[in-house]
C-alpha positions, -999 to +999 in steps of 0.1 A: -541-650-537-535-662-504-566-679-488-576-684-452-597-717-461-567-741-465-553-747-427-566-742-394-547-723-370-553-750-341-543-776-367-526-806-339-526-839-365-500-842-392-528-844-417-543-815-407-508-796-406-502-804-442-502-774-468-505-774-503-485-739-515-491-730-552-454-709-559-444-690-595-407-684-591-398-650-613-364-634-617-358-598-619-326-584-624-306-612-617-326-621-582-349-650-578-383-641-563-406-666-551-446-660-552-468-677-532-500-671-549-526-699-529-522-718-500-515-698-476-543-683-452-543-641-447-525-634-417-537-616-388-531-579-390-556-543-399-526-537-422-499-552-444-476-542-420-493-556-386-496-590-411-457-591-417-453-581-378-473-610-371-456-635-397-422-625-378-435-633-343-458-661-345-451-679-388-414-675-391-412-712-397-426-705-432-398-681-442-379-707-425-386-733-447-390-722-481-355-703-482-334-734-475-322-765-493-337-787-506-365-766-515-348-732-518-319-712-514-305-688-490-301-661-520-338-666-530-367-645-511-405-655-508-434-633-516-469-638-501-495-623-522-524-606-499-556-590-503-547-554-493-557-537-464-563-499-479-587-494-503-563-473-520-538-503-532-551-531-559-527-558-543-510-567-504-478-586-502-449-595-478-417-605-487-395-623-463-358-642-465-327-644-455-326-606-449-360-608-421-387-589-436-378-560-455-402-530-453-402-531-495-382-547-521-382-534-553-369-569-576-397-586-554-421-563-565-420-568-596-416-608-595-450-602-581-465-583-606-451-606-627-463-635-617-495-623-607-497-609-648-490-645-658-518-662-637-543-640-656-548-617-620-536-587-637-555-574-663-533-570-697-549-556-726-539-525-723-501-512-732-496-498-698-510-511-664-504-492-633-509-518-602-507-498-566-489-526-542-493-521-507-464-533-484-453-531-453-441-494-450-470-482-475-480-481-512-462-480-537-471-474-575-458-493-601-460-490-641-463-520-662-459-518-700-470-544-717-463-563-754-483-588-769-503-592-736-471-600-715-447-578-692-421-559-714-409-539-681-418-527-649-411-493-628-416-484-597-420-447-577-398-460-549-396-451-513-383-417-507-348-424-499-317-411-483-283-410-470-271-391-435-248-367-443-230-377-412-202-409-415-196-436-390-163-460-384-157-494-369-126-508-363-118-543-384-096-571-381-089-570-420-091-536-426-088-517-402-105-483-396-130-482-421-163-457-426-202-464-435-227-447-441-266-460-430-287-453-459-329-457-461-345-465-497-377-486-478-350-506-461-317-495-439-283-502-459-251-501-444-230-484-471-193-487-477-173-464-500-152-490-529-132-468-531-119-464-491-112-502-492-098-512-522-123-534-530-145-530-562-181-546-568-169-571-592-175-612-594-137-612-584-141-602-551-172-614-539-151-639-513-135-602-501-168-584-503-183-609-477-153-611-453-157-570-452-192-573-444-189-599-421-168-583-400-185-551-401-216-566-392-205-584-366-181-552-352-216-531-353-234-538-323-278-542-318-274-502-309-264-490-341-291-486-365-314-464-387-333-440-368-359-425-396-373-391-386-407-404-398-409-440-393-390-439-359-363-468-351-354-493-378-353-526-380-317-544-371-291-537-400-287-568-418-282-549-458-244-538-471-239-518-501-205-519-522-208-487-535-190-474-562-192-439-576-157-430-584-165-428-622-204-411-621-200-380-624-235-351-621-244-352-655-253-389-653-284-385-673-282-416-701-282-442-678-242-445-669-231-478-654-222-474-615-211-507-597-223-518-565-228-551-545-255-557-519-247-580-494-273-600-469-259-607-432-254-643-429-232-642-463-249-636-492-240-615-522-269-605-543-274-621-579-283-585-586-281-552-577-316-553-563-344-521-563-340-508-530-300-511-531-300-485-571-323-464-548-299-464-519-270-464-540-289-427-556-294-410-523-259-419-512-239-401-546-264-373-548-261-367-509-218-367-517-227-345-546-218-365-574-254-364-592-283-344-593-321-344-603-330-360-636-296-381-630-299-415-642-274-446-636-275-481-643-265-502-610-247-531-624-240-561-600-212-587-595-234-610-621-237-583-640-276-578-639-286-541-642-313-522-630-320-490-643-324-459-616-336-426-624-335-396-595-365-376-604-364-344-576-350-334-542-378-339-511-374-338-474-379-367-442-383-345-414-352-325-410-328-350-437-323-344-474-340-367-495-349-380-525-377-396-551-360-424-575-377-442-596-362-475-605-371-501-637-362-536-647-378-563-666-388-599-648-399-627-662-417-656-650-396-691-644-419-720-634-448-729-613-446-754-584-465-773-556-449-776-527-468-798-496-451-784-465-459-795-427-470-766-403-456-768-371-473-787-342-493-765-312-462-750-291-440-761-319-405-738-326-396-754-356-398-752-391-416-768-412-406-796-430-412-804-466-426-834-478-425-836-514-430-814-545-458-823-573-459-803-606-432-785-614-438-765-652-413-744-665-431-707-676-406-687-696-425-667-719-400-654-743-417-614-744-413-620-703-374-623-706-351-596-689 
């Protein structure tokens, strides 16, 4: 867990600004999620959410640093693992990366609990676990079953999610007029319709799938966003979904494939098709109609990692039609690292600069695999 012993706030000496961060990286369908399990003091914050609030305004430089070369990658996100702040939830954690800081992410999540299973902080002698993680927009319960003491799979109740009903348009160089829907599954997706562009979620047309999103992104302006009846104005839109439904059909109910692509603002395609994207990509066909409860697909990405998305039953947010999903994958654990870091100087702006990496152990445990 993170600990608030190993740096001082006021830290103004290099020594004292050096951090030791103990880091599992885990992989979950297709995506790399990196765990910061010690190192790392608790933020300042009554809740996981005021914590992430005040990562974004005052820490940033962490985020910063451990998702660029030479010590990460633009594609990979970081996970810091937090006491929680409800008595309700077992374990806290924000997850930050190229995206901001994402309300939930489902393949994070269960990095984490994977990770946190393989450093003996989840108890696993039991065939099923059920962990309550508490993040920034709430908890969420997730089911861990277990062989031979090591994570077989993990599923998630996600964030009730949904599509509006009503479609938008933006005018690109490329392609012209083309229409999105904003979709919320614990984060705000921009959804496109494969099928209105010619363009298909494949590894083919990744170069195409960024130019479209690109453009989109930049064509929609810091006006246009998520407004969720419950949770009020979202964050900036910084999520695409390739979406394609044109073969799932309502009686999806053994786990048909559906394609999709998530895309990150700044030009990343997704390894996977991620947790919150299945759930977003389930609110958007059943709000066209094309599946109903007890539908289940299997997002497949551009990689061709799959997640496996079930929509349980019909709910409401405020006055929208909306849905519970329940979404399952299987991580597994890659290697542990240290990685000493420099904290930013008092009235500092930038990040922080890495200054060498000590152990590095792999940590694939075979009954971990995905």
């Amino acid at each position: 867990m993170a600990d608030s012993t190993s740096t001082a706030t006021g830290a103004t000496t290099k020594e004292d600004r050096m951090i030791n961060l103990e880091i599992v990286d885990a992989e979950a369908g297709g995506d790399i999620g990196r765990v910061i399990v010690a190192g790392f003091e608790t933020p300042p914050g009554e809740s996981i959410a005021e914590r992430a609030e005040y990562m974004r305004e005052n820490a940033d430089w962490l985020r910063r640093t451990l998702i660029q070369p030479p010590i990460g990658e633009l594609s990979q996100s970081i996970n810091l693992v937090l006491p929680p702040s409800n008595e309700e939830a077992d374990i806290g954690v924000i997850t930050m990366g190229t995206m901001g800081y994402p309300g939930f992410s489902g393949s994070n999540a269960m990095c984490t609990i994977a990770v946190l299973a393989s450093e003996g902080l989840i108890d696993m002698s039991a065939d099923e676990v059920n962990i309550r993680l508490e993040t920034p927009v709430g908890i969420t319960a997730l089911t861990v079953c277990v062989e031979d003491g090591s994570v077989k799979s993990v599923q998630y109740a996600a964030p009730v999610a949904y599509a509006e009903p009503e479609e938008r348009t933006a005018t690109l160089p490329t392609w012209g007029a083309v229409t999105y829907t904003l979709a919320y599954s614990g984060v705000s997706y921009v959804v496109v319709d494969a099928t209105t562009v010619d363009l298909h979620p494949t590894a083919d047309s990744a170069e195409a799938i960024r130019k479209l999103f690109g453009e989109l992104f930049a064509e929609i302006d810091s006006t246009t966003i998520l407004d969720h009846p419950s949770l009020g104005a979202m964050p900036k839109l910084t999520l695409g979904l390739l979406a394609d439904g044109s073969e799932t059909q309502h009686y999806a109910t053994a786990g048909q494939s559906t394609p999709l692509a998530v895309y990150m603002a700044g030009g990343v395609i997704c390894s996977g098709p991620t947790g919150t994207g299945t759930s977003a990509l389930l609110a958007w066909l059943a709000n066209r109609k094309l599946i109903w409860p007890n539908s289940q697909i299997c997002a497949i990405s551009p990689g061709g990692h799959t997640f496996i998305g079930d929509y349980t039953r019909d709910t409401t947010v405020g006055p929208r039609s909306a849905i519970h999903t329940t979404i399952t994958g299987s991580p597994r654990v890659l290697k542990r690292d240290t990685i000493t870091i420099e904290r930013p100087g008092e009235g500092s702006s930038f990040g922080g600069i890495a200054t060498r990496e000590r152990h590095s152990r792999s940590r694939t445990h075979g009954k971990n695999r995905g």
